[in-house]
C-alpha positions in Angstrom: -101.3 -41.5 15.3 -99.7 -40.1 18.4 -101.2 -42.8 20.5 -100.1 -45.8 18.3 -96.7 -44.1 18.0 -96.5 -44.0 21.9 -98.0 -47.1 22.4 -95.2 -48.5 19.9 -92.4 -46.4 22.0 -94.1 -48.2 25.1 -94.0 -51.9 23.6 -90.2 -51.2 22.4 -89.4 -49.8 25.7 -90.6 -52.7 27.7 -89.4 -55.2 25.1 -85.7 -54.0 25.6 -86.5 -54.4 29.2 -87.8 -57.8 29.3 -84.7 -58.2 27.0 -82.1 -57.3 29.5 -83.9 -59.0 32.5 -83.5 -62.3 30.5 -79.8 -61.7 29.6 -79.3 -60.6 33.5 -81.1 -64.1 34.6 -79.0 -66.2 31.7 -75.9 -64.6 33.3 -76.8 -65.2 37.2 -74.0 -67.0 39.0 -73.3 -69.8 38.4 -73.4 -70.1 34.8 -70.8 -72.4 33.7 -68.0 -74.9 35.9 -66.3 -73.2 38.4 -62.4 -74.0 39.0 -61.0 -74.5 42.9 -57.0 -74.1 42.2 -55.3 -76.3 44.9 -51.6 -75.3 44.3 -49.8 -78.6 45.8 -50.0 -82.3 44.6 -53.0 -84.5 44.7 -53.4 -86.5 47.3 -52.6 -84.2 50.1 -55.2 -82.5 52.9 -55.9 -79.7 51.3 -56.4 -81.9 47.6 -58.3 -84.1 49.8 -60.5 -81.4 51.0 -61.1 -79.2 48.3 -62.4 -82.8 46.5 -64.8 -82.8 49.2 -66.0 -79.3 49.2 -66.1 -79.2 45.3 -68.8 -82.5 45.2 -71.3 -80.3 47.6 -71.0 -77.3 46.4 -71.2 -78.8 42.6 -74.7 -80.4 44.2 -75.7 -76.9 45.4 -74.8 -74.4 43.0 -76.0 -77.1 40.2 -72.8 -76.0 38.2 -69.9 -78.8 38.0 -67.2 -77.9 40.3 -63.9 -79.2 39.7 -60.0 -79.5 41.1 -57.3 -77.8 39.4 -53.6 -78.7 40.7 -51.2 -76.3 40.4 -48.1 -77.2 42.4 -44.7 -75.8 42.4 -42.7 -73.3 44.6 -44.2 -73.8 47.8 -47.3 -73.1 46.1 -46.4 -69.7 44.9 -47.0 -70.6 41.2 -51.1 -72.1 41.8 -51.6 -69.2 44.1 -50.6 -66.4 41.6 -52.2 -67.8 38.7 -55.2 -67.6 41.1 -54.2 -63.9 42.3 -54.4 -63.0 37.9 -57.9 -65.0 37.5 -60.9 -62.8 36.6 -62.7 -62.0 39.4 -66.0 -63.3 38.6 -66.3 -66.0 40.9 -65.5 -69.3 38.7 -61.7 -69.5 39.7 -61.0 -69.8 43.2 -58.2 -71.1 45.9 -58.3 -73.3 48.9 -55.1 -72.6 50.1 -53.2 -73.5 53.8 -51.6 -71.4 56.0 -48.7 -71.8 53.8 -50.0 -68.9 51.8 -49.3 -66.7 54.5 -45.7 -67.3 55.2 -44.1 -68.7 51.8 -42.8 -65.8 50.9 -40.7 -65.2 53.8 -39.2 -68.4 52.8 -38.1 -68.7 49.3 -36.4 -66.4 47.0 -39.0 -65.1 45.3 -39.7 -62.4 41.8 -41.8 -60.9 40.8 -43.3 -63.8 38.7 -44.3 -65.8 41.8 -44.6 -63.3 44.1 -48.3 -62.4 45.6 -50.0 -59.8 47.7 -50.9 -61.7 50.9 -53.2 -59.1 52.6 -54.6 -56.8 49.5 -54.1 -59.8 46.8 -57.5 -61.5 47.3 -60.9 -61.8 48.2 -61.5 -64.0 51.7 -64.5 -66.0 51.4 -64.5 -68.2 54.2 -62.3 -70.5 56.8 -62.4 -73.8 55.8 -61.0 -75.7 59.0 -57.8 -75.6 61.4 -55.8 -78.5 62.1 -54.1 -78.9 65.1 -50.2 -79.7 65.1 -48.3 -82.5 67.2 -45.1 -83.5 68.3 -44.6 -87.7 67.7 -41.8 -89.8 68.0 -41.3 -92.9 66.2 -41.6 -96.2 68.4 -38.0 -97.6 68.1 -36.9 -93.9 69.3 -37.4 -95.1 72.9 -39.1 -90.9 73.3 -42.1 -91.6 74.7 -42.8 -87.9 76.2 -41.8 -84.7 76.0 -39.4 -84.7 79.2 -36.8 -87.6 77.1 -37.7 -85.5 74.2 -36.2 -82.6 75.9 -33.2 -84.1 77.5 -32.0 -85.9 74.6 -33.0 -83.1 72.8 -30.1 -81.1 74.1 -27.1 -83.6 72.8 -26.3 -83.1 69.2 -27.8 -86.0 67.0 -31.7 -86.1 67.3 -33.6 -85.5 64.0 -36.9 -84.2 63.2 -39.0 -84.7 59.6 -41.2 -81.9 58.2 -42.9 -81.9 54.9 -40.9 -79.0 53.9 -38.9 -76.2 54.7 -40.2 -73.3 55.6 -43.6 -75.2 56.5 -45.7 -74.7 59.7 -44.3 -77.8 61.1 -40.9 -76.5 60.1 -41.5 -73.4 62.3 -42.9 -75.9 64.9 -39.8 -77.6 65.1 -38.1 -74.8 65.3 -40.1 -72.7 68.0 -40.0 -75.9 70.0 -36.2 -75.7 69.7 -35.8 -72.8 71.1 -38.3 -72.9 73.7 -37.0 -76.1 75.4 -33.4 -75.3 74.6 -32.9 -78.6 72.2 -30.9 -79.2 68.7 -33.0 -81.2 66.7 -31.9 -81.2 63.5 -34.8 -80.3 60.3 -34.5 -83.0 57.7 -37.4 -82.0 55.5 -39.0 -83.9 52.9 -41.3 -83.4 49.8 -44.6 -83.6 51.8 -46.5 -85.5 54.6 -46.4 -88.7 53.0 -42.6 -89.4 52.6 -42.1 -88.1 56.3 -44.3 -90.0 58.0 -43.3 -93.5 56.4 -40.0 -92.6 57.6 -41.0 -91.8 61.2 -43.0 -95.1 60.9 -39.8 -96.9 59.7 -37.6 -95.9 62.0 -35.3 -93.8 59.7 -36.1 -90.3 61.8 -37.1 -90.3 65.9 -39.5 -87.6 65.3 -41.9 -85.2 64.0 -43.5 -82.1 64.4 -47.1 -82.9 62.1 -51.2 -82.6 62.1 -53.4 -85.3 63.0 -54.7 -87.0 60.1 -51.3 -88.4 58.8 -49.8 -89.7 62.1 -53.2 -91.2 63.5 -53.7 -94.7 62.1 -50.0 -95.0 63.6 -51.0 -93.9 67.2 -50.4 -96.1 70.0 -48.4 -98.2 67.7 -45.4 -97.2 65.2 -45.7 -93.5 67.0 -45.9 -92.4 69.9 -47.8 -88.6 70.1 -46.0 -86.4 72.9 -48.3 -83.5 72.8 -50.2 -81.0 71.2 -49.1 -77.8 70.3 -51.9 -75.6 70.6 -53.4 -73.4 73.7 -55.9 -76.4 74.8 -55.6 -80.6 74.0 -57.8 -81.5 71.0 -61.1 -83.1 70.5 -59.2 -85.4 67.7 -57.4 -86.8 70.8 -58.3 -85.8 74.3 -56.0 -87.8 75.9 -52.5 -86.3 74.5 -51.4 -83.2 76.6 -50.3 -79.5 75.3 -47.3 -78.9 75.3 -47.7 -76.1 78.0 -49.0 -78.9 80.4 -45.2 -80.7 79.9 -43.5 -77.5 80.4 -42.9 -76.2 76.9 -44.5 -72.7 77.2 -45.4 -70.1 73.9 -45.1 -73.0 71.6 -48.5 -73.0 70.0 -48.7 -73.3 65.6 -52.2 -74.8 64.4 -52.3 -75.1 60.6 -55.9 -73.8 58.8 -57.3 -73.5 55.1 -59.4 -71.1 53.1 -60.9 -70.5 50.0 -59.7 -67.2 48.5 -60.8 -65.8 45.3 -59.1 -63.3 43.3 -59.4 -59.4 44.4 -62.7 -57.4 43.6 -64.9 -60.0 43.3 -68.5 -59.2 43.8 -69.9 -58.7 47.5 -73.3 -61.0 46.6 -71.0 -64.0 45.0 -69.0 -64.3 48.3 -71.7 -63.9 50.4 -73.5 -67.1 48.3 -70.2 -69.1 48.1 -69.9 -68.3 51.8 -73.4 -69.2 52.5 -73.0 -72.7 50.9 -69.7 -73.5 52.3 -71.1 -72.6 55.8 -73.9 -75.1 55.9 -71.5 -77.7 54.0 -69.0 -77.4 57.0 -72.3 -78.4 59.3 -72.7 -81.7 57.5 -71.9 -84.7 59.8 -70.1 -86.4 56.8 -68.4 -83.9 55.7 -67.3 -83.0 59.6 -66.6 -87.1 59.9 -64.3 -87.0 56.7 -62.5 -83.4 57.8 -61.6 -85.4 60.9 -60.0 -88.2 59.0 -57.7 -85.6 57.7 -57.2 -83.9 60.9 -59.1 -81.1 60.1 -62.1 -79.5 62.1 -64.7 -77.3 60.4 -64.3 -73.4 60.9 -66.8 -71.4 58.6 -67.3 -68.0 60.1 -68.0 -64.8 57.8 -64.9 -63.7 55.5 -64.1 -61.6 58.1 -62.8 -64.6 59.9 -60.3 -65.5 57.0 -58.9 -62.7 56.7 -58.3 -61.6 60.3 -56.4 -65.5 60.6 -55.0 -64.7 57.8 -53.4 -61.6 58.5 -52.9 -62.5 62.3 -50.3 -65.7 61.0 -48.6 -62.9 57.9 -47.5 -60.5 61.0 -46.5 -63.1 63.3 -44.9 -65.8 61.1 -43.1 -63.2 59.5 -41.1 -61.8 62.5 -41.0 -65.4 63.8 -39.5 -66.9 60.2 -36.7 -63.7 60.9 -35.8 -64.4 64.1 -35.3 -68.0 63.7 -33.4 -67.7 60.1 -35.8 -70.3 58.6 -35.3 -71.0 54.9 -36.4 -72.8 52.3 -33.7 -75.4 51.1 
């Protein structure tokens, strides 16, 4: 009796076991669609390439993988619903730079406010985009010497896609560096800035790549880029340190976040993925359509970039008196 007793013990034992293994596997991540919060518009860069990333890593992860815009408040409101998520993994955030700095712009409470540094779990660096100055044809300001001089009489406009934007800052670092008064006149994204540069209706822009380049050698004429060394999107335009602009450097980037705590073995897979999807040549061929070259990296990366553009945007957005309108 004592041996059919333990050998029952023994069966129940290792039927509770086999029991919880199953459950474990049932519940192994992925197991049901995971959400990437986008907290602007569709149709933008980052819309565009969180579309992108969501279709491979859908294919890899053999979980759908879908786009969820959130916009309002300079993307304070998509970016804190993503900051309240679960952190399990199937919400995330592919955010721009603009999460850094937004709160230094607007008037924020405690509703739409977010913790930049401690808020959220880094996963990985998506891309950076370089950032240009460009003047409209008709403007006559074909480099950054006429920029410059008539730069310094009152008059000359320039077009963001928002205050309090990185081109914003752009325009006004550049200001202030090569002693001009350009004027911001910012509008409600990339789209409605750029057809007015290309119309004539604003001399010039501070901008990335992918919106200004089918207009390149055309309607727009690209000055320079503002970054330490020219880009491999196009080689031929000079830094703004070769014209004589010095310390005027702002690249924009992107990365996925997820909400704070979330496990170490789910980043390290979502990393993984995203890693070898940045190292596809169509995926790096569309990024550059947009503007946008592939970064990748450990999370490390993200949130060092991420923390490096917090500290210095933030004394820069001070000094400057840059606001949102």
């Amino acid at each position: 009796m004592k041996n059919i007793r333990r050998q029952v013990v023994i069966a129940a034992a290792l039927l509770a076991a086999a029991q919880m293994s199953g459950s474990a596997l049932a519940q192994a991540y992925p197991s049901k669609p995971i959400t990437i919060v986008v907290a602007y518009p569709a149709g933008g860069d980052t819309d565009a390439m969180a579309r992108l990333y969501a279709e491979k890593l859908g294919q890899r992860l053999g979980q759908p993988v879908v786009v969820d815009n959130r916009p309002g408040a300079s993307g304070t409101i998509g970016t804190v619903h993503v900051a309240k998520a679960a952190p399990d993994g199937y919400t995330l955030l592919l955010a721009p730079n603009t999460f850094a700095i937004a709160q230094f712009v607007l008037k924020t409470n405690a509703g739409s406010s977010y913790d930049v540094l401690g808020g959220f779990t880094p996963i990985v660096q998506t891309s950076v985009q370089p950032m240009f100055v460009a003047a409209s044809q008709g403007s006559g300001i074909k480099d950054i010497k006429t920029l410059a001089s008539q730069g310094k009489r009152d008059g000359l406009t320039y077009a963001s896609p928002g205050s309090g934007s990185p081109m914003h800052i752009l325009g006004e670092m550049f200001n202030k560096a090569a002693g001009t008064k350009l004027s911001h006149i910012p509008y409600k994204g990339v789209a409605p800035a750029v057809n007015d540069l290309i119309g004539g209706h604003v001399p010039t822009t501070f901008m990335t790549w992918g919106p200004i380049a089918p207009y390149a050698g055309g309607k727009v004429n690209v000055l320079a880029v503002a970054d330490a060394q020219r880009s491999p999107l196009a080689p031929n335009v000079p830094t703004l340190a070769e014209q004589g602009v010095k310390d005027v450097e702002v690249s924009a980037w992107q990365g996925l976040f997820g909400p704070k705590g979330m496990k170490p073995e789910t980043v390290k897979l979502l990393n993984t993925h995203l890693n070898e999807i940045l190292r596809m040549p169509d995926v790096v061929a569309k990024m550059a359509a947009f503007g946008a070259l592939p970064a990748g990296g450990e999370p490390a990366r993200l949130e060092k970039t991420n923390a490096a553009d917090y500290n210095r945007f933030g004394k820069l957005i001070k000094d400057l008196d840059i606001r949102a309108d």
